[in-house]
N, C-alpha and C positions, 0 to 999 in steps of 0.2 A: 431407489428401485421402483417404488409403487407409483412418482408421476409420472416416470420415464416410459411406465408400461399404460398406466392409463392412459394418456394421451395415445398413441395407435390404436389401442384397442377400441379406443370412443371414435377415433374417425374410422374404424373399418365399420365399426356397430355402427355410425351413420352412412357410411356408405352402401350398407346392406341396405337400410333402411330405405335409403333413396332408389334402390333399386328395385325392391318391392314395392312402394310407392308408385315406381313407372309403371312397374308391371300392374300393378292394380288399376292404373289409370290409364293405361291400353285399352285391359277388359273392361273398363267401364264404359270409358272412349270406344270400342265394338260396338256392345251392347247398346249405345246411347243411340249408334244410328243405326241399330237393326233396326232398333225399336221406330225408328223415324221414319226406314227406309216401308218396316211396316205397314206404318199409318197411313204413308203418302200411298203406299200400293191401293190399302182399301177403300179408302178415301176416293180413289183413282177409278176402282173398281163400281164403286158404290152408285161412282157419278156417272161410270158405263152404263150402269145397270137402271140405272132412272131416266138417259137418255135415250134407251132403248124401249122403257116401257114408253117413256114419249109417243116415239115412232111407230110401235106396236098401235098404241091409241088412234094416232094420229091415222094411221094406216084402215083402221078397222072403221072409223067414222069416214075416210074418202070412198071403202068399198060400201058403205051405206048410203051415202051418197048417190054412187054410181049405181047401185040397184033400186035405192027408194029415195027420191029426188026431195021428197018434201016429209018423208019419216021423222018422227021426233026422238025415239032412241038415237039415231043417228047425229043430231044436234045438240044432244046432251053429250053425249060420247066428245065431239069435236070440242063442246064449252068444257069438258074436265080434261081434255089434253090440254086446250090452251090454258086452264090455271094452270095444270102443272108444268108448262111451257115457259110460264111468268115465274115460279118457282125455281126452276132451275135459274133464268135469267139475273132473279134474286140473290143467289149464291155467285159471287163474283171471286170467291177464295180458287174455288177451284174450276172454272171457268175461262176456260182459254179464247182469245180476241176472235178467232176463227168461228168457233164452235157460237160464240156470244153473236156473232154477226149472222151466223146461218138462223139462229133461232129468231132473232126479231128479224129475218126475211118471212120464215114462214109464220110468223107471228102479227104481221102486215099484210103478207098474202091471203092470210085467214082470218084477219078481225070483221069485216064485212060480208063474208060469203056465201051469206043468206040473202040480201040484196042485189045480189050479182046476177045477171042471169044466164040461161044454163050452160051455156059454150064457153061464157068467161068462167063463171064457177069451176066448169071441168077444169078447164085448160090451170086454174090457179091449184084445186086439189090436186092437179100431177103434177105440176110445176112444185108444189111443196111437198110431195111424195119424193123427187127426184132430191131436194136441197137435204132431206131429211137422211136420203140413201147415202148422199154423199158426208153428211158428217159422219153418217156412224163408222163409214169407213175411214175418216179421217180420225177418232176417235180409237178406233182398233189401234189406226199406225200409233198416232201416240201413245197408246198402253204400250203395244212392244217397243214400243224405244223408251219409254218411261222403265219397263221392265229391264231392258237390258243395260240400261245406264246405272240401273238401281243394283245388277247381277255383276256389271262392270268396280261399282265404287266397292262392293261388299267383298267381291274377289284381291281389289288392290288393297283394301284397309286388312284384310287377309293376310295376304302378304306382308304385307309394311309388319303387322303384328308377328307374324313369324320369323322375320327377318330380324325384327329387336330382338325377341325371345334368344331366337338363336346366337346375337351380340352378344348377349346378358348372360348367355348359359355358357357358352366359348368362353368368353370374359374371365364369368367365377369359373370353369375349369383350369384358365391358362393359371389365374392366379391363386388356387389350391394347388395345382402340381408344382410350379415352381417358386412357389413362398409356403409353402406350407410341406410337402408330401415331401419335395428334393431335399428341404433343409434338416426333417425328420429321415430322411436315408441316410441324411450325410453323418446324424446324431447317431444315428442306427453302425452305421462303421466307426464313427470314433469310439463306439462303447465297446465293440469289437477287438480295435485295438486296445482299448484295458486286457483285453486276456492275453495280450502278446508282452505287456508293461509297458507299453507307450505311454508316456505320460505328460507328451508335451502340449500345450495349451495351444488354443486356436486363435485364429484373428475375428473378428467380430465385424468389421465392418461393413463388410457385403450382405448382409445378414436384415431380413426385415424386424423392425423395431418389436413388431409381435410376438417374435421367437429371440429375441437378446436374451430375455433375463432367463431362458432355459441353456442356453451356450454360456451366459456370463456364471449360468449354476455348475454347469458342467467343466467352467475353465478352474471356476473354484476348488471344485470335485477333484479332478488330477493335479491342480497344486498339491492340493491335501493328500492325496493320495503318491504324490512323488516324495513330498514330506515323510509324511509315512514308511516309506518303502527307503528310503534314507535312514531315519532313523533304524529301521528294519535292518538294514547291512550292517550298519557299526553296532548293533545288538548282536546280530549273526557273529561277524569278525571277533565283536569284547569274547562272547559266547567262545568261541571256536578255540579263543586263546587260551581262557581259564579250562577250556577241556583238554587244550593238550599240555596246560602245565599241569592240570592234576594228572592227565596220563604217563607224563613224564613223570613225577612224584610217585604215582605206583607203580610207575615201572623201574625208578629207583629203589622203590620200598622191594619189589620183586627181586631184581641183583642184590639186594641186601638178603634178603631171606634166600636166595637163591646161594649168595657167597657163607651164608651163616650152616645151609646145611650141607652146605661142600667142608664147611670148615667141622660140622659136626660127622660129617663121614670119615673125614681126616682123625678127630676126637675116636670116632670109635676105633679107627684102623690100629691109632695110637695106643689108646686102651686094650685091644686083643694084643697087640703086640707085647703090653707092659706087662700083661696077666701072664702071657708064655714066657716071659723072661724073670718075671719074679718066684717064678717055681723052681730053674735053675739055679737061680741064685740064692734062692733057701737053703740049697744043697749045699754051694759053695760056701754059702756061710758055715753052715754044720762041720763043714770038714776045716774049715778054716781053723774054727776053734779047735778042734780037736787036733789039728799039725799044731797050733798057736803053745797048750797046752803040754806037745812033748818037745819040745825046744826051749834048752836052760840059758844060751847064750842072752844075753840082757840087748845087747844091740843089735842081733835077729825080732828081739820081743818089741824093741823101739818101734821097727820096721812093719812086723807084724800089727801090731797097735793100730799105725797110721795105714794099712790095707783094711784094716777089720774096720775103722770108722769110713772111711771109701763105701766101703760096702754096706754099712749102716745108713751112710746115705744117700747111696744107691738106691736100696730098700725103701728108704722114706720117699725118695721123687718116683717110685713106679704108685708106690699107694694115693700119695696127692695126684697123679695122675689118673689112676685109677678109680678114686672117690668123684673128680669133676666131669669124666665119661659118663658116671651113672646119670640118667633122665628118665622121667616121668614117662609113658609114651602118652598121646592125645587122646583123650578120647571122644570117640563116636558121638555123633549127632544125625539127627533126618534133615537132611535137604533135596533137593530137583536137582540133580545132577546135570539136566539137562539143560537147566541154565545157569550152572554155573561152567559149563563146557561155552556156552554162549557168551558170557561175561568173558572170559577166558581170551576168547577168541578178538573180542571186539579191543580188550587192550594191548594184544600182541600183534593189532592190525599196528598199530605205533610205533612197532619196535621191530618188524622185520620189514624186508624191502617191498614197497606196491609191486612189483611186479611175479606176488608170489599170492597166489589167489587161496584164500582160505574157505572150507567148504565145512557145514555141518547136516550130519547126518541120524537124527535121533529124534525119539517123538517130542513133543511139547512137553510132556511130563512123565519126568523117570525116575522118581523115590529113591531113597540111598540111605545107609544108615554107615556112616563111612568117617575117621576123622576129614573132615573137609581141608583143612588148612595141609592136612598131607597129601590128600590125592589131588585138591591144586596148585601143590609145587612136581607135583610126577607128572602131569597133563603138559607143565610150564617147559618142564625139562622135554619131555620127548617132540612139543612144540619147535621149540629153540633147536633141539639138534636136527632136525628136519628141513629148518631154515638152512642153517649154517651148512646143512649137506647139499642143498640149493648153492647156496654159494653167491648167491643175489639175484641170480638168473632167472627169468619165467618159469615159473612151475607151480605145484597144487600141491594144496596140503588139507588132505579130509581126516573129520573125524569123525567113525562113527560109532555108536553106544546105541546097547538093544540088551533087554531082559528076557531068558528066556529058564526054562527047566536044569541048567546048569548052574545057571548065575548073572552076574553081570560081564559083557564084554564091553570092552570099550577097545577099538581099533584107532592108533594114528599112522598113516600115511603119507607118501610123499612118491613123486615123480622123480626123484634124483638118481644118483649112479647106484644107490641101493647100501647094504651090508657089505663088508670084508670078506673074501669064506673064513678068513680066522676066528671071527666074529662067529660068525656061523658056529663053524668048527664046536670053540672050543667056549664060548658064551659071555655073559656080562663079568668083566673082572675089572676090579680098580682099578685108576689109575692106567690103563691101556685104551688109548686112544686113534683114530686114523688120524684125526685132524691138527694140524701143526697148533692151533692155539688151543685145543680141547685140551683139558686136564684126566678125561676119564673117570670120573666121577658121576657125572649124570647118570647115565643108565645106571650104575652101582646103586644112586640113594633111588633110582623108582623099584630097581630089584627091591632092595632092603624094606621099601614101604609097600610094595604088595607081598611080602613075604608074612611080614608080621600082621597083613589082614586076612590072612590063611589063605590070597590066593600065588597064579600062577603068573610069568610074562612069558612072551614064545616073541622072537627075531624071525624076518624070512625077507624075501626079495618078491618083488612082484614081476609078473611080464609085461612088455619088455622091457623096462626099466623100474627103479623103485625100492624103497622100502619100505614096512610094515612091521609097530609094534603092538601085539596083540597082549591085553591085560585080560584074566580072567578071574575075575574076581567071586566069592564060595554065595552060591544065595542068599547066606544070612546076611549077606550085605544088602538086601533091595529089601526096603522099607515096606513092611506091612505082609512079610512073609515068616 
């Protein structure tokens, strides 16, 4: 991964370089012939300005001339122009053939001119007054066109410089936006699609070699990450399995404790029933013995015998029946009622139909001092019958529990076709049932278990459809009262 990335990175880092390089070597290239175009200007200037003080000289020694013929200011004046008439002729750098030719004119026309006499002298000091007018105006031209050749080159190397710049800077924008910025958007939406779970890998090849090992991280990335999220669903599904075989297991353990106190409602019904028969039959017995006692026939007494051991044990199957009815009752403990109505509900999501929506209605925490393992087989039951009066069909089943100055209520609900009015009528009795597979039972053992926790239950209908069992349970059941 490291030479794959080094090598692009090392020719972009030199191709910047290179680029800066040009560009430095523009502005230096500018600069090189400002500075040239400079020199030549003052240089240019310089040499206007001493061919002019020439002229000026030259000029001011022929007006001495022409007023003082034989003045010697006047002759000193003419011999310091022409040194520096020789001076300039001297300088041949900057010295053009033109201007070179006009000056040794008047440099010939005035080497003798004291010798001369006075008509030729004239005629030669205007004669070199006129050669002198006409360089300097020859001198002008060439400054402005020396000038504008110089304004000319400096405006195109201008250009030329602005026009690379602008190559240069187009250039790195084209290839920041579409190798750098585009392939970072493009990064920018695939990360995106992680929050959808995409997690399919890209292709790489269109891809500049600079940005690979961030795409070849990020194909990585959602490998690992589909891995993961794989692994994730067979954990989810193993997960999902063992929660509904333990659901299924308490919800087995629950028809076992559910069929255990149908069968201990049964035990008691049997026991009240054994208790009212074994008080008549104490009677029976008494008078038995005492018919037994006046009867001498021997085979009346046979007869009698084998009634009175009948009866005997009679007697003994009502008392061992009677002995294994007797039970302990639970007792009490503090719990949150509130979540175990919550627990409650989340395992009887398993066991009744989805399309019967279960609702809870109770604060976060509601103290109880209540046998538990009783009041969550009566929640279980009035649960369950609520379903089964659903019938499988869409409908709602709320419950709600609230503490208030009476005690504890606790409401279950349901949208079905409601109560019986016999139901109504005539109230919870065993063993009477509407429903073809109900036993009647249910409501009997939630009777019997808020009976013996000193409270009340109440049946009713709701409108327009429904029913409602309302438990009211005595204050001393709500914890910390």
């Amino acid at each position: 991964m490291k030479p794959i990335f080094y090598r692009p990175a090392k020719l972009r880092g030199l191709a910047f370089l290179g680029l800066l390089l040009m560009a430095v070597a523009i502005l230096g290239g500018m600069i090189w012939r400002n500075l040239q175009h400079v020199e030549t200007v003052l240089s240019y200037v310089n040499y206007s300005h001493r061919i002019q003080k020439v002229s000026v000289g030259l000029q001011q020694a022929v007006i001495g001339y022409l007023t003082k013929p034989v003045s010697t200011p006047s002759r000193i004046a003419l011999a310091d122009t022409l040194d520096k008439m020789d001076a300039l002729l001297a300088d041949k750098h900057y010295l053009s053939e033109s201007t070179k030719t006009s000056l040794e004119n008047v440099r010939s026309m005035l080497a003798n001119v004291d010798e001369m006499g006075s008509k030729e002298k004239y005629s030669r000091l205007i004669a070199s007054l006129k050669i002198m007018s006409e360089t300097l105006g020859h001198e002008a031209l060439q400054r402005e066109i020396l000038l504008e050749n110089v304004n000319l080159d400096t405006q195109t190397e201008l250009y030329i410089a602005l026009v690379t710049f602008t190559v240069i800077l187009l250039g790195a924008m084209l290839f920041f936006h579409f190798r750098i910025l585009h392939p970072l958007n493009d990064l920018r939406k695939l990360l995106e699609r992680l929050t959808d779970g995409n997690y399919t890998p890209i292709t790489t090849d269109h891809l500049d070699p600079l940005l690979l090992p961030v795409f070849n991280s990020y194909n990585e990335m959602v490998t690992h990450l589909a891995e993961l999220e794989e692994a994730k669903s067979l954990y989810a599904q193993s997960l999902q399995r063992e929660v509904r075989l333990a659901t299924q297991t308490l919800l087995e353990q629950q028809y076992s404790l559910a069929r255990a106190e149908r069968l201990a409602a049964i035990g008691e019904v049997a026991a009240e029933l054994a208790h009212e028969i074994r008080n008549p039959l104490a009677g029976i017995q008494i008078a038995f013995s005492n018919l037994r006692r006046e009867i001498d026939d021997q085979h009346q007494c046979e007869r009698m015998e084998l009634i009175g051991s009948e009866l005997k044990r009679l007697a003994r199957l009502l008392n061992d029946m009677l002995d294994q009815g007797r039970h302990s009752p639970e007792a009490a403990t503090d719990f949150n009622a509130a979540a175990l109505i919550r627990d409650l509900l989340a395992l009887t999501r398993y066991q009744i139909a989805e399309s019967i929506q279960l609702e809870i209605d109770a604060p976060d925490s509601l103290p109880v001092h209540l046998p538990e393992s009783g009041i969550r087989q009566a929640l279980l039951n009035l649960i369950l019958n609520a379903a089964e009066a659903l019938d499988g069909g869409p409908g709602l089943i709320c419950i709600r529990a609230r503490a208030d100055r009476e005690g504890l209520h606790i409401d279950v609900s349901d949208n079905g076709p409601g109560f019986s009015q016999e139901m109504l009528d005539y109230g919870i009795r065993p063993f009477r049932t509407s429903r073809q597979r109900g036993t009647g039972l249910g409501l009997a053992m939630v009777q019997r278990f808020i009976k013996d926790a000193g409270g009340t239950i109440k049946l009713c209908n709701q409108q327009p459809h429904g029913a409602c069992v309302t438990l009211l349970l005595p204050k001393g059941c709500i914890a910390g009262d």
